[in-house]
N, C-alpha and C positions, 0 to 999 in steps of 0.2 A: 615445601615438599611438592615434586613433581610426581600429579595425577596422569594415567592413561586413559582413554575410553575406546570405543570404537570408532565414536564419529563425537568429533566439534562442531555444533552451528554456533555462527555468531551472528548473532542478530535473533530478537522474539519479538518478530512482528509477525502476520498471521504465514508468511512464509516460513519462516523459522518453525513458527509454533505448529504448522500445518505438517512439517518433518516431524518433529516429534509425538506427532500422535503415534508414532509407528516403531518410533526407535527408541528400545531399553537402554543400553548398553551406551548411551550419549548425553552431551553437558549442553546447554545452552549457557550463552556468552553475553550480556547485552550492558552497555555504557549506563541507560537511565535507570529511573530510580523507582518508578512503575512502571507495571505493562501497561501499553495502551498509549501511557502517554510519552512526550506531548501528541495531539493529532495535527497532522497535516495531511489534509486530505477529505475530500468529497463524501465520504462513507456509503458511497452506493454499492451494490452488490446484486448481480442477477440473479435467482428464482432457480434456474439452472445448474449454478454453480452448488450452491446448497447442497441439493437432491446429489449430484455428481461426486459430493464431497462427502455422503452420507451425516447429513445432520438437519435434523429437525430444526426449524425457525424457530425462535424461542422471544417471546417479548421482553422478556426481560431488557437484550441486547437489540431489540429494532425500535427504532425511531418511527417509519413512517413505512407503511405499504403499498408499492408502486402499484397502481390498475393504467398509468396513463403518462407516456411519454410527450409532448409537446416540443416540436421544431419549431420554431420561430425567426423568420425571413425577414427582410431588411423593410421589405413592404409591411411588415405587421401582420403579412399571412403566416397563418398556422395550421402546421402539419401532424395530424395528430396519430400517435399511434397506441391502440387498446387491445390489450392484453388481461386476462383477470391474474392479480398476480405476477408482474414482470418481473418485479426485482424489489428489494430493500433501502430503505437508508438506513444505516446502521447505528449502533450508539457503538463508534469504535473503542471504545475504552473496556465497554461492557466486552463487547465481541471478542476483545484478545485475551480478557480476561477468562471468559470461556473456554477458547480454546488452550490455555494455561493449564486451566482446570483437566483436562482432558490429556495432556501432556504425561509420556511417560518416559520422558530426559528429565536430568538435574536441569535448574533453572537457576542461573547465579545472577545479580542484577548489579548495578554501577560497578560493575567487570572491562574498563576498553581496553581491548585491547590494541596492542603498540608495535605491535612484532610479530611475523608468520615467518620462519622457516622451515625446510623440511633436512628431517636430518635420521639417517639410515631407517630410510622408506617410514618415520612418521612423520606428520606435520606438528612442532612444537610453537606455541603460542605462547605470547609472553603478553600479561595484563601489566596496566598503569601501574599498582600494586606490585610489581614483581613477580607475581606469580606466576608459573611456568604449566600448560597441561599437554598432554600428548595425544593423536590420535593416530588410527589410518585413514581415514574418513574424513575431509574439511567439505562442511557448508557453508556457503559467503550467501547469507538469506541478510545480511548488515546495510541495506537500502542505498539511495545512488550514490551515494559516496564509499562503497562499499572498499575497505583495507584488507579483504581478500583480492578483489578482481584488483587491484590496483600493487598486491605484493604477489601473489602469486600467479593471475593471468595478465599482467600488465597490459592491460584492455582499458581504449578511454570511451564513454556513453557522451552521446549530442544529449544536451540537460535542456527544456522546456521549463522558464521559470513561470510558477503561477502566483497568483494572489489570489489568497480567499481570507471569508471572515466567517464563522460564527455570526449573525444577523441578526436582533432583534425589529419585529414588523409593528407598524400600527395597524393595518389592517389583515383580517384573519385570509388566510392560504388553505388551498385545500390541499391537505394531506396524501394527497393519495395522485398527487400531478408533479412529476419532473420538469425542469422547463430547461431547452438550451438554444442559448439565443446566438445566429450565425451570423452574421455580416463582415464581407471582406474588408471595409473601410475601418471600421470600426475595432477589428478583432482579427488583424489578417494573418495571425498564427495559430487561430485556432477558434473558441468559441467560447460565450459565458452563460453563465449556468445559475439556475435558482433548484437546491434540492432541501424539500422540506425536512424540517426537524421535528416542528411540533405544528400549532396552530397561529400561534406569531414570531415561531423564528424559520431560519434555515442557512444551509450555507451557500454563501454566494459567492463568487469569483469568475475567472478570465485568465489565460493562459498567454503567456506573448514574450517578444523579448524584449521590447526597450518599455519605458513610462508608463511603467503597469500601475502605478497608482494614480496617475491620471485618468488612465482609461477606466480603472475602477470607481475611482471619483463619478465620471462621467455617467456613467451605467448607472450606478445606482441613484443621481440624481434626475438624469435625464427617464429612466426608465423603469427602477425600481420602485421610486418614488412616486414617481407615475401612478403607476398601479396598486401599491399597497401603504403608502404615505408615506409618516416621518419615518424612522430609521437607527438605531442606533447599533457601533458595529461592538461585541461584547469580546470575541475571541480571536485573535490571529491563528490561522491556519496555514500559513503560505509557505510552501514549498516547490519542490522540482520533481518534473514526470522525466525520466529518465527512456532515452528514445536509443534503439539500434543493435536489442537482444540477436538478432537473423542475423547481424553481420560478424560479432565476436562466437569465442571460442566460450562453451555452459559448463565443460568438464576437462581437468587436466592434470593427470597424477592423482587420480580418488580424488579432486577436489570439483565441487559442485559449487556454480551460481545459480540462483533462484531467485524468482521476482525482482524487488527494483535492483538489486545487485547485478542482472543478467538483464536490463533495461528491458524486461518482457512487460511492460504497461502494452496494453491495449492500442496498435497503432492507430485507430483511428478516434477512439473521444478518450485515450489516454489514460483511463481506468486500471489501478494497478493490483485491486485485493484478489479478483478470482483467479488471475493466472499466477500470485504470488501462491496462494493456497494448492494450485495443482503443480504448478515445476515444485514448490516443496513438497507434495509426495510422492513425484514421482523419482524424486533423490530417495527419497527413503526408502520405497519398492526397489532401486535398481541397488539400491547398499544390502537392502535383506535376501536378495534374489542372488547377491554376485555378481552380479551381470555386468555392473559399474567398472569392475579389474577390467572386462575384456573389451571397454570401447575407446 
């Protein structure tokens, strides 16, 4: 049986789910089998965004409280920046869960969908399942390989592969220090990163495109090790930061891209949850306002 609503997102990741704190009258779409998971992804989160977002920190959902950013130079100098409060590491599982929680859309899970056409002015969606919904309203919040931007704005993103792990440490990290380490020989597409988790782990990785597991290799032996001992890595997290939101089209016929779908990560340390949290509401303000028909 085909359903209508007013508005489709597909994808409930904090983009999706950051639309639906806003919108009645809409279904969430998403292929896995929980929210949250898998994670791929850093789970840092500035201090700003929060407050910006009207939501209270909540420990439940944080891992670690940022007071201290750390640049780190080829030299071994470091650039330090203090802040009380900059930002979070999250516990992203917890975090979308939340926001789930707070969600006032249908939320349907291991739903992929396979098919976006539009047909007398709704967009109809057809799941793996067969199942058919309707809308006038499509949100492509469905991450960088997003089957909105790719059926309905045939728009392609420059993809930044990364590797990360989940980390277990032998020696204790403080909690409350980011660390990203710059060198062009080393990392020359970008840079790698220690963000804590707890007090012996965190997640660690390096952005690049060719031999990225060598160069992770390398890092974490050469410098990880170094500093906090043996090492064991517990989770894969390794994904793509999706680059080149400023140059594609975000809306087209009621249909909206949002966060990695609209490659809006953070151009410069690539950071994807707080501008996926704001482009999805401000699809959802421009859907309740109207205002979406006339641009």
């Amino acid at each position: 049986m085909e359903r209508t609503f007013e508005t489709i997102i597909v994808g409930a990741g904090p983009a999706g789910l950051s639309a639906s704190r806003y919108l009645e009258d809409a279904l969430i779409l998403d292929q896995k089998e929980e929210i949250g998971r898998p994670v791929h992804c850093a789970e840092g989160l500035s201090k700003k965004i929060l407050e910006r977002e009207g939501i209270l920190p909540d420990r439940e959902w944080i891992s670690a409280v940022i007071d201290e950013t750390q640049i780190i130079l080829p030299n071994g100098k470091i650039i330090r920046l203090i802040a009380k409060e900059q930002g979070y590491i999250l516990d992203r599982v917890g975090f979308e869960k939340f926001l789930a929680s707070q969600s006032k859309s249908e939320i349907q899970l291991q739903k992929k969908v396979i098919d976006i056409e539009k047909k007398n002015d709704l967009w109809e969606l057809t799941t793996n399942r067969g199942e058919k919904f309707k809308s006038k309203y499509l949100i492509g919040a469905d991450g960088p390989f997003s089957i909105v931007r790719k059926k309905v704005f045939k728009e392609k993103l420059e993809m930044l592969p990364c590797i990360e792990y989940l980390v277990k440490l032998e020696k204790e990290i403080d909690v409350s220090v980011m660390k990203m380490y710059f060198d062009k020989e080393r990392f020359p597409s970008g840079y790698a990163w220690l963000f804590p988790k707890s007090k012996n782990s965190a997640n660690i990785g390096l952005g690049g495109k060719e031999r990225l597991s060598e160069k992770l290799k390398d890092f974490l032996e050469n410098t990880i090790k170094k500093d906090f001992g043996n090492y064991e890595l517990l989770e894969d997290r390794s994904g793509v930061v999706p680059w080149g939101g400023a140059k594609i089209k975000l809306f087209k016929d009621n249909a909206f891209l949002v966060g990695d779908a609209g490659g809006l990560a953070d151009p410069i340390f690539g950071g994807g949850i707080g501008n996926a949290m704001i482009s999805g509401r401000v699809a959802a303000e421009l859907i309740l306002s109207g205002e979406a028909e006339d641009r």
